[in-house]
Structures are given as C-alpha cells and as structure tokens.
C-alpha positions as CSV (number, residue, x, y, z in Angstrom):
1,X,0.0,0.0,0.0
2,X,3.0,2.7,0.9
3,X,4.5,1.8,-3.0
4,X,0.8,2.7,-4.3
5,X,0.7,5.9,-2.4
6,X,3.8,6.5,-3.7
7,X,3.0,5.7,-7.2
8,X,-0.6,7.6,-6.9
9,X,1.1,11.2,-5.8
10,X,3.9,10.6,-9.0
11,X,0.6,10.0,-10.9
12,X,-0.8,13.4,-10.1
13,X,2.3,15.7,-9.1
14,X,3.0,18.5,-11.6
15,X,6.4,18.7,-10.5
16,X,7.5,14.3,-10.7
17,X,5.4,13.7,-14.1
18,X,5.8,15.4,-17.6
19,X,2.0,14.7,-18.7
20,X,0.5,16.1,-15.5
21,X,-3.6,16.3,-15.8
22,X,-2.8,19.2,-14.4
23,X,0.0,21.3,-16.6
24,X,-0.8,19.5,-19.7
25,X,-3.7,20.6,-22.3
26,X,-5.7,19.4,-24.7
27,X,-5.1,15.8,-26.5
28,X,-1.8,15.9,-24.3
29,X,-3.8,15.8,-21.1
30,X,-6.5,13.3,-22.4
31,X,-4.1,11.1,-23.1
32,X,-2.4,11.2,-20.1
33,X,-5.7,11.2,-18.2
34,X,-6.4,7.9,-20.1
35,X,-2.7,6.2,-19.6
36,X,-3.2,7.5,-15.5
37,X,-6.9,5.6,-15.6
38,X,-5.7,2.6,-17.4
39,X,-3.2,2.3,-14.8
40,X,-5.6,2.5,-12.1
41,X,-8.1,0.2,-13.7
42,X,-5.2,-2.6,-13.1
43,X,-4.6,-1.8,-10.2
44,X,-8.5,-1.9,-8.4
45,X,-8.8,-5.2,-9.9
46,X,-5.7,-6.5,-8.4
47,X,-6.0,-5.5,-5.1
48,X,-9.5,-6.0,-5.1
49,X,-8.9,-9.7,-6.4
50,X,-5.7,-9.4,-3.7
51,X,-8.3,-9.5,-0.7
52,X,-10.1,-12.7,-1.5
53,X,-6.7,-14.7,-2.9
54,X,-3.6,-13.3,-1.7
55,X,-0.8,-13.6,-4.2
56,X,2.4,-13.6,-1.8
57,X,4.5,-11.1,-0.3
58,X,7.4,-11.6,-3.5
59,X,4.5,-11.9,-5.8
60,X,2.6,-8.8,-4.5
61,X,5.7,-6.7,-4.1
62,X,6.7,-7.3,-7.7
63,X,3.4,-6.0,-8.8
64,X,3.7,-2.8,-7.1
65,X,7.0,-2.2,-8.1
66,X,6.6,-2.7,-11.5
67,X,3.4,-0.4,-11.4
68,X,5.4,2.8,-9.7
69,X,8.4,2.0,-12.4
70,X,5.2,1.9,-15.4
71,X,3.7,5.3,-14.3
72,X,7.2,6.8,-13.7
73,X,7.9,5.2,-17.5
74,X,4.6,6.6,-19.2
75,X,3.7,9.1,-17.3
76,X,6.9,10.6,-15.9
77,X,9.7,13.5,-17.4
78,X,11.6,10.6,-19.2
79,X,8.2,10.1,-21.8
80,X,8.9,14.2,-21.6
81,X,12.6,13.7,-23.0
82,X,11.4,10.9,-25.5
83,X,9.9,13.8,-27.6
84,X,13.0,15.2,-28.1
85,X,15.7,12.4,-27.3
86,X,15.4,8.8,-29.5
87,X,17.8,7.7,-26.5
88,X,15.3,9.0,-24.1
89,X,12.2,7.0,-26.1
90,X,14.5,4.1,-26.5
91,X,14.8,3.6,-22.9
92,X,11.1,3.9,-22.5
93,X,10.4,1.1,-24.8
94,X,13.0,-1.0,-23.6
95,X,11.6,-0.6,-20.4
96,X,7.6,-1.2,-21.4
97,X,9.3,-4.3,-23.2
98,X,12.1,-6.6,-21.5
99,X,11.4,-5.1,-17.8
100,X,7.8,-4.3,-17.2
101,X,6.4,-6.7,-19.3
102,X,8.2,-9.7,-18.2
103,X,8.3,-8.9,-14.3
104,X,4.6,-8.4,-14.6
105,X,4.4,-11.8,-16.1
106,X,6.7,-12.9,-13.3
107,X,4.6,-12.2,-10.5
108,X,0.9,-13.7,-12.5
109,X,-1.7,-11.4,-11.5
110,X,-4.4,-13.2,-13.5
111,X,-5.7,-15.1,-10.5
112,X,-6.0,-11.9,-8.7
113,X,-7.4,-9.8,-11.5
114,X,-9.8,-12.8,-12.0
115,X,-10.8,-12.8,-8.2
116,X,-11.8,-9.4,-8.5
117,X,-14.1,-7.4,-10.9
118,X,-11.1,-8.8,-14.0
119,X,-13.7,-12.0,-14.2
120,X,-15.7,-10.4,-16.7
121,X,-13.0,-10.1,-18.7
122,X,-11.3,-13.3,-19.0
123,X,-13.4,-13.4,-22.6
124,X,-10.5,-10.9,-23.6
125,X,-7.7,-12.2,-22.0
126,X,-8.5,-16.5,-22.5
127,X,-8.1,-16.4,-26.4
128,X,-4.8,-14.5,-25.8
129,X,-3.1,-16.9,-23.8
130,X,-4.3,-20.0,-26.2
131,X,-2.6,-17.8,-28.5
132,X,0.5,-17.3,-26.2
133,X,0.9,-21.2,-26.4
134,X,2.4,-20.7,-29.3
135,X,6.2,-19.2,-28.6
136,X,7.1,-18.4,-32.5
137,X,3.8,-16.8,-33.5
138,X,4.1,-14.5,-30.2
139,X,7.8,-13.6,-31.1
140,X,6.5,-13.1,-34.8
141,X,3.6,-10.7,-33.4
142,X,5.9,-8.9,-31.1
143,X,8.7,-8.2,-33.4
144,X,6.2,-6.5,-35.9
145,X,5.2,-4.2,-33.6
146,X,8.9,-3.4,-32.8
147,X,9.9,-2.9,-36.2
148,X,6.5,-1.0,-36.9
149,X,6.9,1.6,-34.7
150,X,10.7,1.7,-35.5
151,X,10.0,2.6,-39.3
152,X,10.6,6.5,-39.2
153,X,7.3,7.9,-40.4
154,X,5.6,5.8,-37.7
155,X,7.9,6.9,-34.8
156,X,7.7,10.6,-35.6
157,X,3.6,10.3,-35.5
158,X,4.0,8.3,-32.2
159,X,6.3,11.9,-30.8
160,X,4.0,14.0,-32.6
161,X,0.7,12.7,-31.5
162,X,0.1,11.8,-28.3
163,X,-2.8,9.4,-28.7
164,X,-0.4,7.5,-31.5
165,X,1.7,7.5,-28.9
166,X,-0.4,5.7,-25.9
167,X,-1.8,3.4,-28.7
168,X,2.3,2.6,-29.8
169,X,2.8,2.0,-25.4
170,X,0.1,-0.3,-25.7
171,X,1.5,-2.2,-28.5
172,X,4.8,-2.9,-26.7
173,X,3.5,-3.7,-23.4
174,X,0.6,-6.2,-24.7
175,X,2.6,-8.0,-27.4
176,X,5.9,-8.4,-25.1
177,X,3.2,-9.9,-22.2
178,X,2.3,-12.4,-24.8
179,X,5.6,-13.2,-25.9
180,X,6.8,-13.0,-22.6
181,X,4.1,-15.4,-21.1
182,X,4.8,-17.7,-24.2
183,X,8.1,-17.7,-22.6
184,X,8.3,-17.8,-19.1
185,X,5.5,-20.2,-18.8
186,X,6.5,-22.2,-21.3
187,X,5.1,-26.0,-21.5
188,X,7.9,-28.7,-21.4
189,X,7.3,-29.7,-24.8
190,X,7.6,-26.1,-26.3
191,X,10.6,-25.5,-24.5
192,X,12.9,-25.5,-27.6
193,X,10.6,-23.1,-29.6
194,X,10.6,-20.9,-26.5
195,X,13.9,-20.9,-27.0
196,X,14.1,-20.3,-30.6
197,X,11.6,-17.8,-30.2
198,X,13.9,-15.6,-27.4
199,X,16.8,-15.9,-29.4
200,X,15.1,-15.0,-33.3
201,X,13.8,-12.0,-30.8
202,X,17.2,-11.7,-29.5
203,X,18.9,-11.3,-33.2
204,X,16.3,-9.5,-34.9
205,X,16.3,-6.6,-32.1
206,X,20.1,-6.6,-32.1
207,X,20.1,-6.2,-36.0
208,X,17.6,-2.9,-35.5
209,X,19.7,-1.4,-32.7
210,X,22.8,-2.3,-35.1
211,X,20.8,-0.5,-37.5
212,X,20.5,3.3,-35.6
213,X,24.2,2.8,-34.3
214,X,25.9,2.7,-37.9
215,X,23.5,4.5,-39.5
216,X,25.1,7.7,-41.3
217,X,22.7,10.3,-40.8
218,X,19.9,10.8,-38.0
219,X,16.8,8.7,-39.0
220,X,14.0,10.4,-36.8
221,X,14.2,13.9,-37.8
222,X,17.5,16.4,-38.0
223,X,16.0,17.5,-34.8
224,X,17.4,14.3,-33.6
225,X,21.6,14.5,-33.4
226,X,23.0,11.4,-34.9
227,X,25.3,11.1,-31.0
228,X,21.7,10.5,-29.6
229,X,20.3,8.0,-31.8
230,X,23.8,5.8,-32.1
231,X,23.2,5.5,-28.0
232,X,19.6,4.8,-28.9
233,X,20.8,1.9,-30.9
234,X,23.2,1.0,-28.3
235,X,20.5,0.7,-25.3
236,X,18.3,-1.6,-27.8
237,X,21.2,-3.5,-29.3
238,X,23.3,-4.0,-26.0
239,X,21.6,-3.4,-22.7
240,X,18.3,-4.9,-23.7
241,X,20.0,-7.9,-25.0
242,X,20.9,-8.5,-21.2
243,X,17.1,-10.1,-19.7
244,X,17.0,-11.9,-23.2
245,X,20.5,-14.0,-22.7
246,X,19.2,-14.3,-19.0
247,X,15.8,-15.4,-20.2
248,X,18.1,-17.8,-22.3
249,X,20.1,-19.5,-20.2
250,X,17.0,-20.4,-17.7
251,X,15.4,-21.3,-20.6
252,X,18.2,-23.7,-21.8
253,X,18.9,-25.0,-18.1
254,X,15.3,-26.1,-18.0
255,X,15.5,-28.2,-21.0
256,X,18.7,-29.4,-20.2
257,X,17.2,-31.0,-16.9
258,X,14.4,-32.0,-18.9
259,X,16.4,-34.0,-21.1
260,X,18.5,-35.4,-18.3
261,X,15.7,-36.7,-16.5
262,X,13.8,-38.4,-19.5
263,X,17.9,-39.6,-20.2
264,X,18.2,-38.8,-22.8
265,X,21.6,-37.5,-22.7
C-alpha cells in the first residue's frame, strides 16, 4: 500500500510527471488522463482480487513495483525527454518491453485480476493466452510491432501525436506480455521453440539497434543529433539484450534437466 501511495502522488504531481492532468492541455492531457486511468483500472482489480486470494508477499511486491516504475515510464519526465531524445524514447520502450512486461508476467496477476471485478473479462484475455501457447507466433507478433513503430514515419507520429503515442505504449507492453508469457511459462514440450523464439527475438532486435548505431545520418528527424540516436541503438542492441541472454540460459537450463531426467543425454 506505501509503493501505491507513492505511485498515486507521482501520478498526479505536476512537478514528478511530464504529462500532468494538471499542466498539460488538450489531446496531451487526455491522453495522459487515459494512460493514468488505465493504470488504475489494473490496479482496483488487483488489489481487489488481492483481498479474496492473496498472491504472496514476492509476488505482491513485484506487482507494485513494476506499477510505480510503469507510471514513472509513461507518465513521468523521461516520456517528456522521449519527444525530443530517441535515446530517451528508447529507454522507455525498452523498459515497457524486457522489464515491465516480463516482471509483470513474473509475478501472475491473472488469479487476482480474476478474483476481483477482472472476471468479466477473462473473454478478452482467454483467447490470448491459447494464442501465447504458441512461442514463434508471439515472437512473430511482437517483433512486428517493434519494427512497426521503429519505421521513421511511424515513430515521428508516435512523438508527434500523443494518442499514437499511448496506442504505440500499448503495442509494446501487450505483445511483449504475450511473448513473454509464451516464454516464461513455457510447456515442457515447447521448450525448444521458446527458445528459438527468445533468441530470433534476440537477433532481430540486435540487427535494428545495429541499424541506428551505424546509420550515417539521423533517422527520426534532424532534430534528432546522430550522438543520440547511435546510443539509442546501443540501449536496444546491447543493454536490452541482457534479460533476453538471461531469459536464455534459464530457458536452456530447464530443458537441459528435462532432457537429463527423460535420459536422454
């Protein structure tokens, strides 16, 4: 509850958040009023659900961390610097994509938001995890949205528009749950396209962060110096391969047990 409060006041504090309800105007503010209620929405349900199945201290405090690092992600000055810094929006999709998304997936909230008012919803959120069964589909699905968004024209009208730019949040966060689900929770038997899938996702954001480091000339915009985006393609291609190799090597410990205890090797 003291990590909520905490999160709460950052929510609403002109001076700690960039897209205060408060300072902001217009689409700006709506959109920020939206991302804040969103936010919330997830919240009720889990605590709500919280109160009639209790998830675990660890579990519980994951949850709330990760919530105070989202709003201070979306909703805080670094999505302020992101208009004007591709290093700055960089970090903030690395951040929605191989640190929220996964530790939210860590800590499995379903059973609490399905405790609480979320049961209505498990119509939206069933057909998504059949699909999540699938590890190279979800990897496939996410790494569109990556490159999407990454295609210049796109990523100028997600700085430029601030509802394009909750709708591109959304796309990062939801497909990296999916693909992250397909592969944390993977079954036994899809345990080498789980792996497959992590390290395809692996190469293929390596090759675009490879891409903005070496490029010649700024891609988003002269606006945009060509220091700032080479770091840009340095957070994606280097830092943010770190929870993949880490995803990796639990991934590939698990089937190596696997096959040890069917003997097969």
């Amino acid at each position: 509850m003291p990590v909520l409060f905490a999160a709460l006041l950052l929510s609403i504090s002109p001076h700690a958040t960039a897209h205060s309800l408060f300072d902001s105007q217009g689409p700006e503010q709506w959109s920020a009023g939206l991302t804040a209620l969103l936010l919330g929405v997830f919240w009720v349900l889990y605590w709500q659900g919280s109160r009639r199945r209790s998830p675990g201290r660890w579990s519980s405090l994951v949850f709330y961390l990760t919530l105070l690092l989202a709003i201070l992600s979306l909703l805080g000055p670094l999505d302020d610097w992101a208009k004007t810094s591709t290093a700055a929006h960089m970090t903030q999709h690395m951040l929605l994509m191989v640190v929220i998304a996964p530790l939210w997936v860590l800590c499995r909230p379903l059973p609490q938001l399905a405790a609480g008012w979320g049961r209505h919803l498990r119509g939206l959120w069933q057909p998504a995890l059949r699909m999540a069964r699938h590890p190279l589909y979800m990897a496939y699905l996410h790494g569109f949205f990556i490159w999407f968004w990454h295609v210049p024209r796109f990523y100028m009208l997600a700085v430029e528009d601030p509802w394009w730019h909750l709708i591109e949040h959304l796309c990062f966060l939801l497909s990296a749950g999916l693909f992250w689900w397909a592969i944390l929770r993977a079954s036994a038997r899809n345990l080498p396209l789980a792996l497959l899938a992590l390290l395809f996702t692996l190469m293929h954001t390596g090759f675009l962060g490879a891409l903005l480091t070496f490029a010649s000339s700024p891609l988003y915009g002269e606006a945009r110096s060509l220091q700032d985006q080479q770091l840009a393609g340095l957070i994606m291609w280097v830092a943010a391969a770190i929870p993949y190799l880490m995803a990796a090597a639990w991934l590939a410990r698990r089937w190596y047990r696997q096959l040890l205890a069917q003997g097969r090797l």
